[in-house]
Biopython code that builds the backbone (N, CA, C, O; Angstrom):
import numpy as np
from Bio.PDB.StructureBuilder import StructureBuilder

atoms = [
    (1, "UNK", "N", (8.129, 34.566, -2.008)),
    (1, "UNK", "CA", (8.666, 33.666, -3.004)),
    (1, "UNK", "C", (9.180, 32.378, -2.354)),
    (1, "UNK", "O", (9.064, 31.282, -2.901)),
    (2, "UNK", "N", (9.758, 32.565, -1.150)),
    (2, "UNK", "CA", (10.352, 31.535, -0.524)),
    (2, "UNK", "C", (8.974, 30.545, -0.262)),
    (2, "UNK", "O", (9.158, 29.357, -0.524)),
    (3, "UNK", "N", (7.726, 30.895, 0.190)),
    (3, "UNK", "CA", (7.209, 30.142, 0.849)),
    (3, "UNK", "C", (6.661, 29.070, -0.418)),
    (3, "UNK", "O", (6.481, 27.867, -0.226)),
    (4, "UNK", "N", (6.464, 29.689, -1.599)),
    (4, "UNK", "CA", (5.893, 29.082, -2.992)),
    (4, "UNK", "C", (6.910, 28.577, -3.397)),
    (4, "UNK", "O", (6.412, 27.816, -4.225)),
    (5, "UNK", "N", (8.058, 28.392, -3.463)),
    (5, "UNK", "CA", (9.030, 27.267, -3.378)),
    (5, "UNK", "C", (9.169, 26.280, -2.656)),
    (5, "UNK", "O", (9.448, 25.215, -3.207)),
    (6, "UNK", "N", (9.035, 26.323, -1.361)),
    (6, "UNK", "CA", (8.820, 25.675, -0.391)),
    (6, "UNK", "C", (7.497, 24.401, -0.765)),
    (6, "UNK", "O", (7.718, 23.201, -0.929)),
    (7, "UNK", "N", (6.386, 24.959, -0.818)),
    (7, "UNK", "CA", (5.434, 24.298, -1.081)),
    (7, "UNK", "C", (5.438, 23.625, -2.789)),
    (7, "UNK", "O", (4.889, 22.605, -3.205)),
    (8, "UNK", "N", (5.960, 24.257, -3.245)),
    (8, "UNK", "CA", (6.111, 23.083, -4.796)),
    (8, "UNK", "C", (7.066, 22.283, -4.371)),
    (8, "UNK", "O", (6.901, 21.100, -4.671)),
    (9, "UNK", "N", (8.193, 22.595, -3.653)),
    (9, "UNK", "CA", (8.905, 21.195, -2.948)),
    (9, "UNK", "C", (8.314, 19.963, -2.400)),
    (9, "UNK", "O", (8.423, 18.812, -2.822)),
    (10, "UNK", "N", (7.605, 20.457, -1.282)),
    (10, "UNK", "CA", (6.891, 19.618, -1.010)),
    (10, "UNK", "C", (6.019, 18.577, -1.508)),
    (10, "UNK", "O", (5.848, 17.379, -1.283)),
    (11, "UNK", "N", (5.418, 19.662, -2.437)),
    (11, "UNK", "CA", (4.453, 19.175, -3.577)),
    (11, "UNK", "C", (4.758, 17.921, -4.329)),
    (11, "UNK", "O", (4.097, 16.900, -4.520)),
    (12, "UNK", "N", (6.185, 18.367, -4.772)),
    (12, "UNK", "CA", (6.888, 17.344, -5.433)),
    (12, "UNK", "C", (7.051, 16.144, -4.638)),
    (12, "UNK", "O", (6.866, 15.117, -5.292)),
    (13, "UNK", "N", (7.328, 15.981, -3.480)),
    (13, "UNK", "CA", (8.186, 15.252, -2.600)),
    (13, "UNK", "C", (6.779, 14.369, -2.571)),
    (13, "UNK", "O", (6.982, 13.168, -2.745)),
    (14, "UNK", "N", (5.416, 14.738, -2.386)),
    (14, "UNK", "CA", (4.317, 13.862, -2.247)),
    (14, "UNK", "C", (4.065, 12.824, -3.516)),
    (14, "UNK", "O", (3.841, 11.614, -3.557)),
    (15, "UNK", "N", (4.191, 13.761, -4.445)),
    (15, "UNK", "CA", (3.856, 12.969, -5.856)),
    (15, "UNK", "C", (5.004, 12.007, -6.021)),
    (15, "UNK", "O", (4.715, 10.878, -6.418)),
    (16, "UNK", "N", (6.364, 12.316, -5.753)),
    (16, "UNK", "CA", (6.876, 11.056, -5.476)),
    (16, "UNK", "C", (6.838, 10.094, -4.698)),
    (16, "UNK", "O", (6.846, 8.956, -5.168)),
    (17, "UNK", "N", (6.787, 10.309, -3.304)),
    (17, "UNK", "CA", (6.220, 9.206, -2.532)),
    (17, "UNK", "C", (4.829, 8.412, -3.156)),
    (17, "UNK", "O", (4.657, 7.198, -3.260)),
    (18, "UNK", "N", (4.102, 9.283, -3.452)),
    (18, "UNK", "CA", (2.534, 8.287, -3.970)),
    (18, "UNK", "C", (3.117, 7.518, -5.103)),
    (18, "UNK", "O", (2.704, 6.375, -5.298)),
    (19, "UNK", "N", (4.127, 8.080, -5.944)),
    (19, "UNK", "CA", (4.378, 6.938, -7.349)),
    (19, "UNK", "C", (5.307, 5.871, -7.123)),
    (19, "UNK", "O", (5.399, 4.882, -7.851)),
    (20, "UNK", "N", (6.234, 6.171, -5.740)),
    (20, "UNK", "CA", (6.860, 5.183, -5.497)),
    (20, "UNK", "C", (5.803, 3.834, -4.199)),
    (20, "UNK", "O", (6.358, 2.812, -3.795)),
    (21, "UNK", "N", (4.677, 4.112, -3.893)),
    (21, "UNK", "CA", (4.333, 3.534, -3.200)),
    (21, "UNK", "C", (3.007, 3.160, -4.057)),
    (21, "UNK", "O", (2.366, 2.208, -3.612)),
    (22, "UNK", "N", (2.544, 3.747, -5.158)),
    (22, "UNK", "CA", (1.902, 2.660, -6.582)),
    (22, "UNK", "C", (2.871, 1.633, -7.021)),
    (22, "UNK", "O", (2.645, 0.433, -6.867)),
    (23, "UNK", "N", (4.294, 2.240, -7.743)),
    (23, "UNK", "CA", (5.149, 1.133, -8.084)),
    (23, "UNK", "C", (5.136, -0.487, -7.430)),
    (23, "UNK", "O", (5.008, -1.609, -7.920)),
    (24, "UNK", "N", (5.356, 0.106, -5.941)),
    (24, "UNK", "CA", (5.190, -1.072, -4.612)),
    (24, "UNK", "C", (3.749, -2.035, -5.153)),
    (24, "UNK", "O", (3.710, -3.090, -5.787)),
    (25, "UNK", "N", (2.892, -1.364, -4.725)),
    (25, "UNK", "CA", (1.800, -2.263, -5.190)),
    (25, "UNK", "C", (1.524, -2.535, -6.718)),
    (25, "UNK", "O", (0.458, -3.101, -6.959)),
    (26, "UNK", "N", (1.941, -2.369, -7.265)),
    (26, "UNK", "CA", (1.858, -3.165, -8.978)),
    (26, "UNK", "C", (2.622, -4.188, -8.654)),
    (26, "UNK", "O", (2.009, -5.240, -8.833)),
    (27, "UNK", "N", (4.177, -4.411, -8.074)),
    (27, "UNK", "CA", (4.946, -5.079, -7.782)),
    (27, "UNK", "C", (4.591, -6.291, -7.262)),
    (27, "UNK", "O", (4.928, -7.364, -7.764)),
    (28, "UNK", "N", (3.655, -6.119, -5.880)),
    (28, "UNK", "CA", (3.483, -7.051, -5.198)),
    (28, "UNK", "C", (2.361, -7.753, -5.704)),
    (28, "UNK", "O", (2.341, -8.982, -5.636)),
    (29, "UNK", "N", (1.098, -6.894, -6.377)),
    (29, "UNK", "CA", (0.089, -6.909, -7.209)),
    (29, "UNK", "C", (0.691, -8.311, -8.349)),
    (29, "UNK", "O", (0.171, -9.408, -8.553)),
    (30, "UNK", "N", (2.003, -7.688, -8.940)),
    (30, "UNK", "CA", (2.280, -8.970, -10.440)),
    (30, "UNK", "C", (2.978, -9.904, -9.609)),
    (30, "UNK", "O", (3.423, -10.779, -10.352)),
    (31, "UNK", "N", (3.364, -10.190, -8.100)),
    (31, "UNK", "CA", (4.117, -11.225, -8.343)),
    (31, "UNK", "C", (2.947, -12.479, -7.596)),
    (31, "UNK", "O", (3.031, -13.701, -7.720)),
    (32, "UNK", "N", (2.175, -11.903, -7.027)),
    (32, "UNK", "CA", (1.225, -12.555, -6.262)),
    (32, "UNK", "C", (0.676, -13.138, -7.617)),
    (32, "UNK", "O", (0.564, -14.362, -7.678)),
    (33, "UNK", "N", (0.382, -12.509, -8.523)),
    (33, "UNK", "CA", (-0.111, -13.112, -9.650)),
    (33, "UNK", "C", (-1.853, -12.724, -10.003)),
    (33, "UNK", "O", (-2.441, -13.134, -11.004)),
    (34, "UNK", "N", (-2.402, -11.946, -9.046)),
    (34, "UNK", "CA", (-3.547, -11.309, -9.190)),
    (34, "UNK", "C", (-4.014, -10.707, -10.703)),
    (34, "UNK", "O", (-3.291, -10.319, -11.621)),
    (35, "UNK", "N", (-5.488, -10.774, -10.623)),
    (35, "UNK", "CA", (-5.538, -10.085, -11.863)),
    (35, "UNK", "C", (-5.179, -8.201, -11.805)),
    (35, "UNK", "O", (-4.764, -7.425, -10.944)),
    (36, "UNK", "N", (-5.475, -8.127, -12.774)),
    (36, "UNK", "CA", (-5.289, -6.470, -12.811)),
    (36, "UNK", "C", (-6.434, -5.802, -12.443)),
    (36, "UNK", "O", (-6.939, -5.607, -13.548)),
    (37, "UNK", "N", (-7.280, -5.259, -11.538)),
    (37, "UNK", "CA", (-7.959, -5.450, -10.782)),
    (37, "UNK", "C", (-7.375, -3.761, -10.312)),
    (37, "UNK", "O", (-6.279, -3.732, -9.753)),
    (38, "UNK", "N", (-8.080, -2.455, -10.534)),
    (38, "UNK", "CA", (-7.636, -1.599, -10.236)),
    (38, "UNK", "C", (-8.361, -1.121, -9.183)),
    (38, "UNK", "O", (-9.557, -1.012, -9.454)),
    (39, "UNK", "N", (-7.996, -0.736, -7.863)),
    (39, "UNK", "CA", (-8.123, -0.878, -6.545)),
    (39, "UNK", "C", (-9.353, -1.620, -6.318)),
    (39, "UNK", "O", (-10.223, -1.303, -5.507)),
    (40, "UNK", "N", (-9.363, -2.355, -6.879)),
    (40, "UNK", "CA", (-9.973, -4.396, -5.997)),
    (40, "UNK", "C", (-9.456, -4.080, -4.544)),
    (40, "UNK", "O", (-8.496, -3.435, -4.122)),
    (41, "UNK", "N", (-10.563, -4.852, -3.894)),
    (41, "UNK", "CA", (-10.034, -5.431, -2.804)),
    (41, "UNK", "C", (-9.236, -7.136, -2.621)),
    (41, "UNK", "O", (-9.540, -8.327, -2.690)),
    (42, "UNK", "N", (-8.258, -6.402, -2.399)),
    (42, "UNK", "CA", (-7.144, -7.912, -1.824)),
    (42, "UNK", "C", (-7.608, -9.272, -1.290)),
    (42, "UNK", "O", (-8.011, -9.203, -0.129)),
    (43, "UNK", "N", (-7.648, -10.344, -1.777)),
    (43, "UNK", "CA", (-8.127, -11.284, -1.105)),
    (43, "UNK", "C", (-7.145, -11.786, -0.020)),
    (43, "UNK", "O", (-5.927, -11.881, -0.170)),
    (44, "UNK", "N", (-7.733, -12.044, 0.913)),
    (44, "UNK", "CA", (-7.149, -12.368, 2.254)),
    (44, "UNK", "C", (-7.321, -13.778, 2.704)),
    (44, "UNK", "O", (-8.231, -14.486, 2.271)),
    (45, "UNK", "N", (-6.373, -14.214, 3.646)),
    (45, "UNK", "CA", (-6.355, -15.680, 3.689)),
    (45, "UNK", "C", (-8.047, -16.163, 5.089)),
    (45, "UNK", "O", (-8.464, -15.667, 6.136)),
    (46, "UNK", "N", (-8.483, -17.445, 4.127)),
    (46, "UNK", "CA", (-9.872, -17.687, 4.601)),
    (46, "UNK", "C", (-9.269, -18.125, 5.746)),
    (46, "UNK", "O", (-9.843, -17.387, 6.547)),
    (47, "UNK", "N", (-8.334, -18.964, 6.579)),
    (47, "UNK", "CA", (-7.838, -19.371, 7.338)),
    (47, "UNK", "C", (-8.682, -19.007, 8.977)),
    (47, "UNK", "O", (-9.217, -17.927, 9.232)),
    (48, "UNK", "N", (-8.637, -19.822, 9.623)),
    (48, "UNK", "CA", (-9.240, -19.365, 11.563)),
    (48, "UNK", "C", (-8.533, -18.698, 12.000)),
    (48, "UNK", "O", (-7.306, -18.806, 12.007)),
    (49, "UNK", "N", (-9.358, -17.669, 12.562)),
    (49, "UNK", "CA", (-8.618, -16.248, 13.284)),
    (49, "UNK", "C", (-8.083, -17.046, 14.525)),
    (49, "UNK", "O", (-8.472, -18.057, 15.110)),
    (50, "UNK", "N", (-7.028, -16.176, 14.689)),
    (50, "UNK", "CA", (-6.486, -15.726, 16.868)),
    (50, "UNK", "C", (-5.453, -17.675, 16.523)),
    (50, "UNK", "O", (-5.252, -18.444, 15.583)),
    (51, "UNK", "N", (-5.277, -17.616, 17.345)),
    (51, "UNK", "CA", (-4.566, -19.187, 17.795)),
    (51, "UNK", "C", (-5.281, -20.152, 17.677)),
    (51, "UNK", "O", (-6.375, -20.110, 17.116)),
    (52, "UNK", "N", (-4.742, -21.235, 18.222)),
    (52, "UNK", "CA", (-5.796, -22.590, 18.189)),
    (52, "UNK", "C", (-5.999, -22.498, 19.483)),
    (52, "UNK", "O", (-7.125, -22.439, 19.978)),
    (53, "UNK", "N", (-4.954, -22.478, 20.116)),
    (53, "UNK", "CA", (-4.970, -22.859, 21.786)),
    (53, "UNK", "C", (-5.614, -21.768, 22.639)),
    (53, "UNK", "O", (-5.543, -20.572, 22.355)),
    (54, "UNK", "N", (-6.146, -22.185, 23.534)),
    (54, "UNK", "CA", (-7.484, -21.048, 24.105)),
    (54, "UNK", "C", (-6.046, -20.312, 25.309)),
    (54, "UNK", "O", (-4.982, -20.708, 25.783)),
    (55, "UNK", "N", (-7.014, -18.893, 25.346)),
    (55, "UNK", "CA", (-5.888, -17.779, 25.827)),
    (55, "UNK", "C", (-5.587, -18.530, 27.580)),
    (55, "UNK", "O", (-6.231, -19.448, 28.087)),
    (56, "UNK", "N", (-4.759, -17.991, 28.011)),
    (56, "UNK", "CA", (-4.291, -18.802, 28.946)),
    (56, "UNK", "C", (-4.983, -17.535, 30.220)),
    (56, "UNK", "O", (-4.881, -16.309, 30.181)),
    (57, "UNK", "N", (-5.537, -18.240, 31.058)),
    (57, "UNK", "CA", (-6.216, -17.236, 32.251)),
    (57, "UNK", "C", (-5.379, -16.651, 33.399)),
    (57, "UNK", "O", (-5.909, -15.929, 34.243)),
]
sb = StructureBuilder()
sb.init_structure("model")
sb.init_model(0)
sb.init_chain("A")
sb.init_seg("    ")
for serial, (resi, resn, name, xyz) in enumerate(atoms, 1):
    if name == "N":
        sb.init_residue(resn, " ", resi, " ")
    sb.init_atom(name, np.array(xyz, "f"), 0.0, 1.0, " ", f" {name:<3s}", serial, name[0])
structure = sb.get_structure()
């Protein structure tokens, strides 16, 4: 009995972490201003990779 308690604990403890870490991304999702876009990929900045200045030898 103990161990099937144990594991619906757990159980629980996941389904909250996953709904608190959806919440997160709706969050950041509405303030960015994106459409609603259900797992879209994120647009990322077009910007030049690494530094400007060449690596130093």
């Amino acid at each position: 009995m103990f161990e099937y308690e144990l594991h619906q604990y757990r159980y629980d403890e996941l389904i909250r972490r996953a709904d608190r870490a959806r919440l997160v991304r709706e969050a950041v999702r509405a303030r960015r201003g994106a459409p609603g876009k259900a797992g879209g990929a994120e647009s990322h900045d077009t910007g030049p990779r690494g530094s400007r200045s060449p690596r130093a030898a």
